[in-house]
PATOR-956922 format. One record per residue: residue in one letter; x, y, z of N, C-alpha, C in turn. Coordinates in steps of 0.2 Angstrom, whole numbers, plus 2048, in hexadecimal, padded with zeros to 3 digits. Layout:
AXYZXYZXYZ;...
***
This chain:
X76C83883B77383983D77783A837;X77C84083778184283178783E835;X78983B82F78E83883179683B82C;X79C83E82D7A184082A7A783A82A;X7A98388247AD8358247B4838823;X7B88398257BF83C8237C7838824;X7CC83881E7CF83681F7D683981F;X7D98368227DE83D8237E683D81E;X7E984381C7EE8448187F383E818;X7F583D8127FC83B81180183F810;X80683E81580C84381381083F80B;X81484480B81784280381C83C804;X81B83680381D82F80381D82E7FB;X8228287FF8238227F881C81F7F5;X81981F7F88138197F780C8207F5;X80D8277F780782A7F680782B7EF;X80D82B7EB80E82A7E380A8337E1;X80C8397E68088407E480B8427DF;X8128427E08168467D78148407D1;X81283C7D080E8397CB8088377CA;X80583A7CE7FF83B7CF7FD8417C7;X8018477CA80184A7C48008497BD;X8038457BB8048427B47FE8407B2;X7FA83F7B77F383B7B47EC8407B8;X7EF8437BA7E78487BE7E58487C1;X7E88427C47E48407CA7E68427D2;X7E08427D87E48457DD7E88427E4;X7E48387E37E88347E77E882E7E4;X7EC8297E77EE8267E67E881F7E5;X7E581F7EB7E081B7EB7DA81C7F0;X7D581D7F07CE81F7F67CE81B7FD;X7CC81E8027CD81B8077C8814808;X7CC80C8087C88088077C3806811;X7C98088137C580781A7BF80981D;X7C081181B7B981581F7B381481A;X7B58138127B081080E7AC80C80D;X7AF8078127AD8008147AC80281C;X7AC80781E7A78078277A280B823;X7A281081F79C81281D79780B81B;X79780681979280481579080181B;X7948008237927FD82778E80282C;X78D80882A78980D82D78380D82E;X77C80C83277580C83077381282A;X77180B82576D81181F76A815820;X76881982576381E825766824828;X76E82482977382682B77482A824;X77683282477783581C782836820;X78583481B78B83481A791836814;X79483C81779983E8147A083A814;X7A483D80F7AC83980E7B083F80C;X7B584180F7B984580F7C1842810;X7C484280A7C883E8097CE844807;X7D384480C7D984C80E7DC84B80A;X7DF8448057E28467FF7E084B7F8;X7DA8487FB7D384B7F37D38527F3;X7CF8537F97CF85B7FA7CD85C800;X7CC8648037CD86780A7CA86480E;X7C98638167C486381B7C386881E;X7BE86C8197BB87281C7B6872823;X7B68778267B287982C7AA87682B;X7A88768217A087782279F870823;X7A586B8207A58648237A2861828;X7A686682D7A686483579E866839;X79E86C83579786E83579286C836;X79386883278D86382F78B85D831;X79385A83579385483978F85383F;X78C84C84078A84C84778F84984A;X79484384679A84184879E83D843;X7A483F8437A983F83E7AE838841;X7AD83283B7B182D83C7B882F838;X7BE82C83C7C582F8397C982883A;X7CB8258347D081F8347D6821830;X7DC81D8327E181F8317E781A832;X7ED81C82D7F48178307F881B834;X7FE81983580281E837806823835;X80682082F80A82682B80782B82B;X7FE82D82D7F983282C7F9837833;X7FF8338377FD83683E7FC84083F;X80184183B80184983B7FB84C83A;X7F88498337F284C8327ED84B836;X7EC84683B7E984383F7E6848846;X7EE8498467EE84F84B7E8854849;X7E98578457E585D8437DF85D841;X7DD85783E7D585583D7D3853843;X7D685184A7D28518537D0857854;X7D885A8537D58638577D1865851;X7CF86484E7CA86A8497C286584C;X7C386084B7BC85C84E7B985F857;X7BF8608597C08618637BD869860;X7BF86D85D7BE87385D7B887585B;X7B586F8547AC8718517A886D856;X7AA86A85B7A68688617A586285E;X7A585D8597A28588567A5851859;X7A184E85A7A584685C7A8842858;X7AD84085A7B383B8557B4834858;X7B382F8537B18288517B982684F;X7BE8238507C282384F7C581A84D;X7C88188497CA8108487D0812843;X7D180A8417D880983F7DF808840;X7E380483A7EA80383E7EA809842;X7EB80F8437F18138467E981584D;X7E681584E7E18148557E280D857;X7E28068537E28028587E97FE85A;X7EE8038577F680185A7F880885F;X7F580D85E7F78148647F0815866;X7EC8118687E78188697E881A872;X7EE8198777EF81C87B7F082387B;X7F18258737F482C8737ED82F870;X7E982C8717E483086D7DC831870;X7DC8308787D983387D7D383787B;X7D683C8787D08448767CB83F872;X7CB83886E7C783986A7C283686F;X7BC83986D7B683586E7B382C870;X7B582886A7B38238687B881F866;X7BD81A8687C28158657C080F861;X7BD80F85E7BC80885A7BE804855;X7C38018597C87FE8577CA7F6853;X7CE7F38527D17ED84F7CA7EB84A;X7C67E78487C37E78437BD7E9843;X7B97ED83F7B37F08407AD7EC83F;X7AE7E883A7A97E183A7A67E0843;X7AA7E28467AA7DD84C7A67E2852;X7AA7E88527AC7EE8567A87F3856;X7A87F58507A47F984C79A7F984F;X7977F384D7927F085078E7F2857;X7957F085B7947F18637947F7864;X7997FD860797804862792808860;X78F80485878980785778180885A;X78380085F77B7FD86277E802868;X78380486B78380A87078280E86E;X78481186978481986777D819868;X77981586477181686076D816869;X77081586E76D812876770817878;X77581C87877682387977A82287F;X77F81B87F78281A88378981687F;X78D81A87C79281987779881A87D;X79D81587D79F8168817A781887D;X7AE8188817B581B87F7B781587B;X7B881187D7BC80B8787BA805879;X7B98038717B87FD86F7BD7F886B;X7BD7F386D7C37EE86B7C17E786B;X7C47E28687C37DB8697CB7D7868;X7C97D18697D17CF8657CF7C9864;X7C87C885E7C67C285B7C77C7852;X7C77C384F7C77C58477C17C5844;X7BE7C883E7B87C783B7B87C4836;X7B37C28357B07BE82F7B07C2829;X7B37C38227B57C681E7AF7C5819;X7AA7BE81B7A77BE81779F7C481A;X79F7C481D7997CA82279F7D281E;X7A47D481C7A47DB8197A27DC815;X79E7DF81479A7E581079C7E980A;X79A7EA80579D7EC80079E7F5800;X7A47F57FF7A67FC8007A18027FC;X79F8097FF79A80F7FD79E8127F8;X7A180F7F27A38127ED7A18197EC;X7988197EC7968227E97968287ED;X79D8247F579D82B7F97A682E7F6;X7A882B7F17AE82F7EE7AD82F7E5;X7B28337E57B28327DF7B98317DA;X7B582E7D87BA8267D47C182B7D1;X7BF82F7CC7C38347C87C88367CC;X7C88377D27CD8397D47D38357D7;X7D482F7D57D68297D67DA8277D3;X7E18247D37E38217CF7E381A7CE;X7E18167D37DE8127D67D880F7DB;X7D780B7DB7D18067DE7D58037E2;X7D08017E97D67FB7EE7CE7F77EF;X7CE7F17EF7CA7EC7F37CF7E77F8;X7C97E47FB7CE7E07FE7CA7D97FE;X7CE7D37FF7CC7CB7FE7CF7C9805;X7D47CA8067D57C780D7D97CB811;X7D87C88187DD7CB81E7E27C6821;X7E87C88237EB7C38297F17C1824;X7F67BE8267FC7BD8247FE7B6828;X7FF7B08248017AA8288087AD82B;X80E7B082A8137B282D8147B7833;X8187B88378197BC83C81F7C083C;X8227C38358287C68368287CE83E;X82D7CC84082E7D184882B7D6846;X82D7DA84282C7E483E8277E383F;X8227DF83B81A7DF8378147E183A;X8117E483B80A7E583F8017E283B;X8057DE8378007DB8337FC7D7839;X8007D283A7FD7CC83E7FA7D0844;X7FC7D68477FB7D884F7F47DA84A;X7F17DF8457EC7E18427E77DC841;X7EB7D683C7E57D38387E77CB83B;X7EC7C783F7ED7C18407F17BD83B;X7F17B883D7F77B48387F17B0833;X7ED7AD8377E67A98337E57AC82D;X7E57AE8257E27B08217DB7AE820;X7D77B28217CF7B48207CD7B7818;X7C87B58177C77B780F7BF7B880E;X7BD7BD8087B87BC8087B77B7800;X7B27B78007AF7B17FC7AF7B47F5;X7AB7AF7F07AE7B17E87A87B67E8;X7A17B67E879C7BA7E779F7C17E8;X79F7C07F07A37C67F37A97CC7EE;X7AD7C87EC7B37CC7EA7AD7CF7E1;X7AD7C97DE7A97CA7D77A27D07D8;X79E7D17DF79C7D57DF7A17DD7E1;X7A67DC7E47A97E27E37AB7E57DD;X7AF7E07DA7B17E27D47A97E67CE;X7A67E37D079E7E47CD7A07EC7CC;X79E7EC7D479D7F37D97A27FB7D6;X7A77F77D67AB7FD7D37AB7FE7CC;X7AA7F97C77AA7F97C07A27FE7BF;X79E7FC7C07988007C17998097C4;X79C8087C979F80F7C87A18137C4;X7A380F7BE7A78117B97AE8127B9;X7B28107BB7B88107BF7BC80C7B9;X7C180B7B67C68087B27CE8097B4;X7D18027B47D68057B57DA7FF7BB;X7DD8027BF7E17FC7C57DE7FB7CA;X7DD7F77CD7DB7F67D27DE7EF7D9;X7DF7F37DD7E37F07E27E07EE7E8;X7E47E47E57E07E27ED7E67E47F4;X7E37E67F87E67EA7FE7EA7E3801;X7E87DC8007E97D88047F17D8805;X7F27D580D7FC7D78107FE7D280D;X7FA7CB8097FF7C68077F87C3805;X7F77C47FE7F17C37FC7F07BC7FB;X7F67B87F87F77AF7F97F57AC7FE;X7F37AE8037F37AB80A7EF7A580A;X7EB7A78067E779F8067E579E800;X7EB7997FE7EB7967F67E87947F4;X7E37907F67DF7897F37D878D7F1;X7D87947F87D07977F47D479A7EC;X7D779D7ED7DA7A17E67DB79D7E2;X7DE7967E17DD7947DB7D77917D9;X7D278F7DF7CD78B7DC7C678F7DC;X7C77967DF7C17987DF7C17A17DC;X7C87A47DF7C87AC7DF7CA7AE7D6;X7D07A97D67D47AF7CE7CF7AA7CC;X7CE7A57CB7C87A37C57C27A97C3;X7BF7A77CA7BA7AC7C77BA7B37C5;X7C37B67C87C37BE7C47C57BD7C0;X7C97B57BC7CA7B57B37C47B87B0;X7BE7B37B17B97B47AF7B37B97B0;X7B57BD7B37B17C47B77B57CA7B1;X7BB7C97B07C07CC7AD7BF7CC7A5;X7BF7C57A47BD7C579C7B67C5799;X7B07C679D7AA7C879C7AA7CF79D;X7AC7D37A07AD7DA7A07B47DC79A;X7B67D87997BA7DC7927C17DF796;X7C37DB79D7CB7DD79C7CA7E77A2;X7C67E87A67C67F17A77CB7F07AB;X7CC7EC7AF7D07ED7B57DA7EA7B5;X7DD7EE7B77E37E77B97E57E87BF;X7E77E47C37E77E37C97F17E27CB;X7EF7E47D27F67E57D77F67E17DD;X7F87DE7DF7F67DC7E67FE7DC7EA;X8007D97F18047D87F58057D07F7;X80B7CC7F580B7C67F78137C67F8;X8127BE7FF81B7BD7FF81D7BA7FA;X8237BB7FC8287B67F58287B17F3;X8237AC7F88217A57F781D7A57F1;X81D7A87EF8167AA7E981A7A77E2;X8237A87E38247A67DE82779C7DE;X82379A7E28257957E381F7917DF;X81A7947DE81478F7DB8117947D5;X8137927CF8157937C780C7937C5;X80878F7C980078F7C77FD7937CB;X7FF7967CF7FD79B7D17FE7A57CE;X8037A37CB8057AA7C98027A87C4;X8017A37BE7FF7A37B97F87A77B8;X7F37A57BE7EA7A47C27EA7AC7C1;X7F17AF7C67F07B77C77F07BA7C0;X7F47B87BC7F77BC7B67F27BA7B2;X7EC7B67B07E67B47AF7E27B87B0;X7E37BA7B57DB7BD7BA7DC7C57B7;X7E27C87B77E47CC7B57E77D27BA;X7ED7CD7BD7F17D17C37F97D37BC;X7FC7DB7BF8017D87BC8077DC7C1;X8047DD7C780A7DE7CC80A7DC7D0;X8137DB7D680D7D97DB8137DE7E3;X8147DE7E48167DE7EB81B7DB7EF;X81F7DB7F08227D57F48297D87FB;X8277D67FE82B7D88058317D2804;X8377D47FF83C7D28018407D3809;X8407DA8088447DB80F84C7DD80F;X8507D580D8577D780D8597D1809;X85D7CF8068627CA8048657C780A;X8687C981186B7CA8168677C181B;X86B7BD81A8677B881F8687B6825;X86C7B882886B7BC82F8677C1831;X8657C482B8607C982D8577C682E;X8577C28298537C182684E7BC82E;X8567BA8308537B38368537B983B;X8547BC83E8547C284184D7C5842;X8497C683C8447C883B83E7C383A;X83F7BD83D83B7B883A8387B9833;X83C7BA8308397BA82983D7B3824;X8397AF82783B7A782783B7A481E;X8347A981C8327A78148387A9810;X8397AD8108407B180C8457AE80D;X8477AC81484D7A781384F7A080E;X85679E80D85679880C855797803;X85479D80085279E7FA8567A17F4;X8567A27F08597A77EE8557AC7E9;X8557B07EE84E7B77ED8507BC7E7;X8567BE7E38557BD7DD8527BA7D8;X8567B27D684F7AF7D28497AD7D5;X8467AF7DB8407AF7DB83C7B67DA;X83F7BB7DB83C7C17D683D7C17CE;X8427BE7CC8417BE7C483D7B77C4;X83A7B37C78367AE7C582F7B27C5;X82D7B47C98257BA7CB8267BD7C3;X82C7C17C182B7C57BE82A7C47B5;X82E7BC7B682C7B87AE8257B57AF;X8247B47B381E7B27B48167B87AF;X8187BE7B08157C17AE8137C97B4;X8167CA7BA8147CC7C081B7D17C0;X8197D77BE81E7DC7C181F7DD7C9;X8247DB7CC8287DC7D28297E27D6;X8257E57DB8277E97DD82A7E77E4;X8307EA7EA8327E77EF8337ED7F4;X8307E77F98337EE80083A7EB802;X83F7EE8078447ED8078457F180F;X84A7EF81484B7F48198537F081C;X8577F581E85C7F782085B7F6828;X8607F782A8607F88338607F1838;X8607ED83485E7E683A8667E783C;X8647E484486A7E28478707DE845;X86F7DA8408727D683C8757D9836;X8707DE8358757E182D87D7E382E;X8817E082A8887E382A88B7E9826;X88E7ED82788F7F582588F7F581C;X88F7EE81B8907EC8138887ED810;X8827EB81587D7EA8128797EF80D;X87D7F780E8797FA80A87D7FA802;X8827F88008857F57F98827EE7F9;X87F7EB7FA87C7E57FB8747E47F9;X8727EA7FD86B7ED7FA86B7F07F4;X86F7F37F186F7F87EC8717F37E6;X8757EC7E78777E77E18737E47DF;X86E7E17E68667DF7E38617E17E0;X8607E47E38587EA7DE85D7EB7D7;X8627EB7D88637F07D08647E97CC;X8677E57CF8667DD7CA85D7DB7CB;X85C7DA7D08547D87CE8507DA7C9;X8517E27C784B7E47C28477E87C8;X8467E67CF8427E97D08417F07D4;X83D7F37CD83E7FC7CC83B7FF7D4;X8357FD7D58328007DA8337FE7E1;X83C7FE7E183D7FC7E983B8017EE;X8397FF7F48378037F983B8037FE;X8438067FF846802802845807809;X84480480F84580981784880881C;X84980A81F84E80A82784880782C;X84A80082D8457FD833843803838;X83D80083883A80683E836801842;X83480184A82F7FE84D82A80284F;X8267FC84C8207FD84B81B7FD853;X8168018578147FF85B8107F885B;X8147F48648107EF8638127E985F;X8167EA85B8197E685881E7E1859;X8207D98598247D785E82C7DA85E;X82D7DF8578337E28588347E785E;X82E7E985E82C7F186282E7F0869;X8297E886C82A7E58718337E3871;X8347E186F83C7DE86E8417E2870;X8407EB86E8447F086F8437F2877;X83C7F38778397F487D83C7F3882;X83E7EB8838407E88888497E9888;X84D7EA8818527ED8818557F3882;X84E7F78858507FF886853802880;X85180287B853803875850807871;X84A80987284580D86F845813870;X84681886A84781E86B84182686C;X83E825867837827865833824862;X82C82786182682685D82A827856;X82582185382882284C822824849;X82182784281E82C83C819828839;X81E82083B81B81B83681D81B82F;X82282082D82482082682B81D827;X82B81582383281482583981781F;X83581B81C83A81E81783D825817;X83A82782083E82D823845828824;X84982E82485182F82685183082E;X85182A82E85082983A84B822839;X84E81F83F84D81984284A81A84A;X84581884B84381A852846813859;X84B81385684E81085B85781085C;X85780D86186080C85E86280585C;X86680785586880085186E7FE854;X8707F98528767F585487D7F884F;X87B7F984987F7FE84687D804848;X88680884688680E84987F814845;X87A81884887781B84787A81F83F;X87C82284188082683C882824835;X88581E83688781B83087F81882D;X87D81383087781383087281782A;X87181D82D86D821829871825823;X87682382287C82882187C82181A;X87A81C81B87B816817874815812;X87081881586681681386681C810;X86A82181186782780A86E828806;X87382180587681F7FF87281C7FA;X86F8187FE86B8127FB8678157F6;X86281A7F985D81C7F78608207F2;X8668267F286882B7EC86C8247E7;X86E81F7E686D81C7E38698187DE;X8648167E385E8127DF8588177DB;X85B81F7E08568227D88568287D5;X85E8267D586382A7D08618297CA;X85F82C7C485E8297BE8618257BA;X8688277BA86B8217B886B8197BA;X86B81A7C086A8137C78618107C4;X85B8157C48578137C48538107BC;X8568157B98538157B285680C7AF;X85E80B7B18618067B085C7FF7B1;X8598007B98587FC7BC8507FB7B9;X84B8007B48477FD7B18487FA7AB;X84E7FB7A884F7F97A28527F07A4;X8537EF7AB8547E87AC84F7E47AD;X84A7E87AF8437E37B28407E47AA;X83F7E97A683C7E77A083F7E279B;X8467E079A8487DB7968487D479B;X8457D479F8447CD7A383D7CB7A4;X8397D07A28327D17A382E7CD79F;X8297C97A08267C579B81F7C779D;X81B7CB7988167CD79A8127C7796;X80C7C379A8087C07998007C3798;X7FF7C879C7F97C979F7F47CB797;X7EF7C77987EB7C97927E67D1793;X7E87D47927E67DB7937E37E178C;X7DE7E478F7DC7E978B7DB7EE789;X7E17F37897E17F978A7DC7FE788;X7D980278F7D680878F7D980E78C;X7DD8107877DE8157857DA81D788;X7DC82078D7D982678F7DC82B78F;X7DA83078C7DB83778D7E2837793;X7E18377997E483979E7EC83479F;X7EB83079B7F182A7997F682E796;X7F182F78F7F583378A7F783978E;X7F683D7907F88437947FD843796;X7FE83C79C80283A79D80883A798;X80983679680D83579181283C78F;X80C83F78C80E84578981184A78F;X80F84979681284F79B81984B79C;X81B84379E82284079C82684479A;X82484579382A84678F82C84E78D;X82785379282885879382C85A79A;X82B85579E82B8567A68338517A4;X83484C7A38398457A483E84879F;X83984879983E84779484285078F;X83F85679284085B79184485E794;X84285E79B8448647A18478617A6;X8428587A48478547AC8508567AC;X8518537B38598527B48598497AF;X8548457AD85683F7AD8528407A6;X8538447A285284479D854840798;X85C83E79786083A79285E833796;X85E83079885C82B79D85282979C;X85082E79B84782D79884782C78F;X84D82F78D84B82D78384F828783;X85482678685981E78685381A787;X84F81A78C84C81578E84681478A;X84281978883E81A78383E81977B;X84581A77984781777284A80F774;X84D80C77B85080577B84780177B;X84280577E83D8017808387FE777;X83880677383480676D838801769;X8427FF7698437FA7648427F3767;X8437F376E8447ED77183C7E8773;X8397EE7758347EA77982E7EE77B;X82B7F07748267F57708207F5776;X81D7F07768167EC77C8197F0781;X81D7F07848217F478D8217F978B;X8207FD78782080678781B80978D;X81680778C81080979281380B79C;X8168047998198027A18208057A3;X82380579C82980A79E82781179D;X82481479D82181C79C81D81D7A3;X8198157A681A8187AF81F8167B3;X8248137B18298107B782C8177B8;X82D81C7B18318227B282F8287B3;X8288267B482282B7BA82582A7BF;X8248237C28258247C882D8227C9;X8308227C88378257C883782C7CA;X8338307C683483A7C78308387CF;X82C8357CF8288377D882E8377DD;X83182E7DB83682B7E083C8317E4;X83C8357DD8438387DD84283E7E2;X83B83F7DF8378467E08378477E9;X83683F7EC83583F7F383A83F7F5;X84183D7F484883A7F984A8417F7;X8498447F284C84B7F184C84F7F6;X84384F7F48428557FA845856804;X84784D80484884B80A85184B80A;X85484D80385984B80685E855806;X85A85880385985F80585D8647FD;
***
C-alpha cells in the first residue's frame, strides 16, 4: 500500500512568518507535526510519502502514485483544502481525511472518502483494522481522549529538516480552562494529558539526530497544565538533555498568564532552555474578560504580569481580539496603550470570530446572529457574526489598531521597550550559521537600505550595540518580523 501524505497551503498570515522566511531560506515555518505523527502510526510495511504545499508542489505524479492520500488540516487551510479534494476526486485516488478543520466541519466535507476524526491514537486504529478487512467505512469518531503516553514518535526522514525554520513536538494536550471563542477544549478537553519524560527525551533525541539545530516548538495550547509533572519530571530532564548536548536547541511554547504567578516555574523553563512563550491576553477590558469566561486573566494586572514573564528571562508574545459585546468604542485606544506599554512586539491582535462548535458559536447561534462561514483567520477584516458594536466602526477600529502597532515608528518603539525590560537568563550557545549571517546581511539591505523603516532599523541597531550588546541577535529578528507583519496588513489594507 502507497500511502501519500499531503498537507495543505497556508495563505499569507501572521503566524505563516513567509516574508521572513526569506531572510533565512527557508520555505516554512515549521513541518507538519500531525500527519508526521499518523505516518509513524501507519503499518510498517505501508511505503509513505509527505507532501507538504508549503515546501513545494502537489504534482499529479504524487497522486499517481498514491493508493490513498491522508490530508489534515486547520481552518485557516480551508481553501487549499478545497483543491487538494478535487485534484484527489479527479486522479480517482481515496482520501483519508482528519484534523481540527474535518473534526469541527466535516459536514461540509461529504466527497471525501474516509473521516477520521478527533484523536487518531484512538480513531485512526478502528479505520485501519477496516480498511486492511476491505470494509473501511465514512466516518470515524469517538469522544474519549487518548493516552499521550501510547503516541509514537514522529517520521522525521519523511521531511526535510532544512526546509524549516522550526521543529514543533508536542508534550501535552487539553487546557484546564473553557474560554467561550476557544476550540481547544471542544478538540483536546479541559483534563491535560501528557506524555512521560522518556517520551519527550526521546523526541528531542529524534530530531537532534536528524541533525536539526535550532528552535523548537512545543505546540502544547497551555503547556503548564500540569505543573507538578513539569517541575518534578519534564524541564528537569530537558535541563539535563540540553546541557549534555551542548545547548542545540531553544525552545517556544504557549502558556496562560498564570505562568507568571509561580517564579519556579519560569525559572525550570528558562533552565531547560525556553526563551518565549505565548500568551492569550486577549484584552485589558474586564467585562470582556468575564464575558468570555476567561476567568484566569481577570482580577490581575496583566501588565505587570507580562513584564514579570519577561524578567523572568521569557520573551512575551500575545494574542489580543477586539469585538466582544462588552468592548466600548474606547477599546481599540485601549488596546494600542497596552502592547505598546507591555513590550510586547509580537502582538496578534483580531476581530473575534466564532469558531465552529464553539460555546461562542452555539451562543450566537441561538441569537440569530451568525453571519457566515469563517476562513478561520481571525486577522481578516470581517467578523462572521453580528457584533453588538456598530460593524462599521468596528472594523473601521481593528485596522486602526493594526496600522498602528506596525507602523514602524509604533513598532520599532515598542521593541526598544521590551529590550530594556528584558532580563535575558537563558544559558545559551550559539550556533553561528551561514544562513543567520545572511540574514543579517539581507536586514540591512532590505530594512535598513531601501526599507520605508529604515531610520527606525539604524536607531534601534546603534541604541541596541551601546545599550544592550547580548540583544543584537534578538533585535535583528524582531525587525524581521516586523517587515513580515507589515508585509501582511499591507497587502490586506490595499
Amino acid at each position: 500500500m502507497k500511502a501519500l501524505l499531503v498537507y495543505p497551503e497556508f495563505p499569507d498570515t501572521f503566524w505563516s512568518f513567509r516574508h521572513a522566511l526569506k531572510f533565512i531560506n527557508r520555505k516554512a515555518s515549521s513541518p507538519p507535526l500531525g500527519l508526521l505523527t499518523i505516518a509513524a502510526m501507519l503499518p510498517d510495511d505501508w511505503e509513505k510519502k509527505l507532501v507538504d504545499m508549503n515546501v513545494e508542489a502537489l504534482r499529479d505524479d504524487h497522486l499517481g502514485w498514491a493508493d490513498v492520500v491522508f490530508v489534515s488540516a486547520m481552518s485557516v487551510q480551508k481553501e487549499s483544502v478545497k483543491g487538494v479534494i478535487a485534484r484527489c476526486r479527479t486522479a480517482g485516488v481515496r482520501i483519508v481525511a482528519g484534523g481540527p478543520l474535518f473534526t469541527t466541519e466535516h459536514e461540509a466535507y461529504g466527497e471525501v472518502d474516509h473521516l477520521v476524526l478527533n484523536e487518531a491514537e484512538i480513531t485512526l486504529p478502528r479505520f485501519l483494522e477496516d480498511f486492511r478487512n476491505g470494509v473501511a467505512g465514512h466516518f470515524y469518531a469517538t469522544d474519549q481522549w487518548a493516552d499521550l503516553r501510547t503516541t509514537p514518535v514522529p517520521l522525521w526522514w519523511l521531511v526535510n529538516m532544512k526546509k524549516y525554520a522550526s521543529i514543533n513536538i508536542q508534550y501535552s494536550r487539553g487546557c484546564p480552562f473553557n474560554c467561550e471563542f476557544c476550540d481547544i477544549t471542544l478538540l483536546c478537553g479541559r483534563v491535560p494529558r501528557t506524555k512521560d519524560r522518556d517520551q519527550i527525551v526521546g523526541e528531542l533525541d529524534s530530531v537532534y539526530a536528524r541533525g536539526f539545530r535550532g528552535q523548537v516548538f512545543f505546540v502544547d495550547d497551555n503547556f503548564i497544565g500540569n505543573k507538578k509533572k513539569l517541575r518534578e519530571e519534564i524541564l528537569p530532564a530537558i535541563a539535563v538533555w540540553m546541557e549534555r548536548r551542548k545547548h542545540p536547541f531553544s525552545f517556544n511554547t504557549q502558556a496562560s498568564i498564570e505562568l507568571s504567578d509561580h517564579e519556579d516555574l519560569m525559572r525550570l523553563m528558562v533552565q531547560a532552555g525556553f526563551d518565549v512563550v505565548f500568551v492569550g491576553i486577549e484584552t485589558p477590558n474586564e467585562q470582556s474578560l468575564a464575558e468570555c469566561s476567561k476567568f484566569n486573566n481577570r482580577d490581575r494586572d496583566l501588565l505587570a504580569s507580562v513584564r514579570k514573564i519577561q524578567q523572568a528571562g521569557l520573551e512575551v508574545q500575545g494574542g489580543f481580539i477586539v469585538g466582544f459585546d462588552n468592548d466600548p468604542v474606547t477599546i481599540f485606544d485601549t488596546q494600542i496603550r497596552f502592547i505598546q506599554r507591555s513590550g510586547v512586539v509580537t502582538a496578534m491582535v483580531g476581530v473575534l470570530i466564532a469558531l465552529p462548535r464553539t460555546q461562542l458559536y452555539e451562543r450566537l447561534k441561538k441569537e440569530k446572529r451568525l453571519l457566515k462561514e469563517t476562513t478561520g483567520n481571525n486577522t481578516d477584516f470581517a467578523t462572521n457574526f453580528i457584533p453588538k458594536m456598530d460593524y462599521d466602526l468596528l472594523i473601521d477600529g481593528y485596522k486602526r489598531v493594526l496600522r498602528t502597532l506596525y507602523s514602524p515608528a509604533q513598532y520599532y518603539e515598542r521593541v526598544r521597550t521590551f529590550l530594556k525590560g528584558f532580563i535575558p537568563k537563558q544559558k545559551k550557545v550559539f550556533h553561528i550559521r551561514a544562513n543567520y549571517l545572511g540574514a543579517f546581511a539581507k536586514s540591512i539591505l532590505i530594512l535598513g537600505i531601501v526599507g520605508k523603516e529604515r531610520f527606525q532599523y539604524w536607531r534601534l541597531l546603534i541604541w541596541t550595540l551601546s545599550r544592550r550588546p547580548r540583544l543584537l541577535p534578538q533585535a535583528v529578528t524582531l525587525a524581521i518580523y516586523g517587515y513580515h507583519f507589515r508585509k501582511v496588513f499591507e497587502k490586506r489594507f490595499g
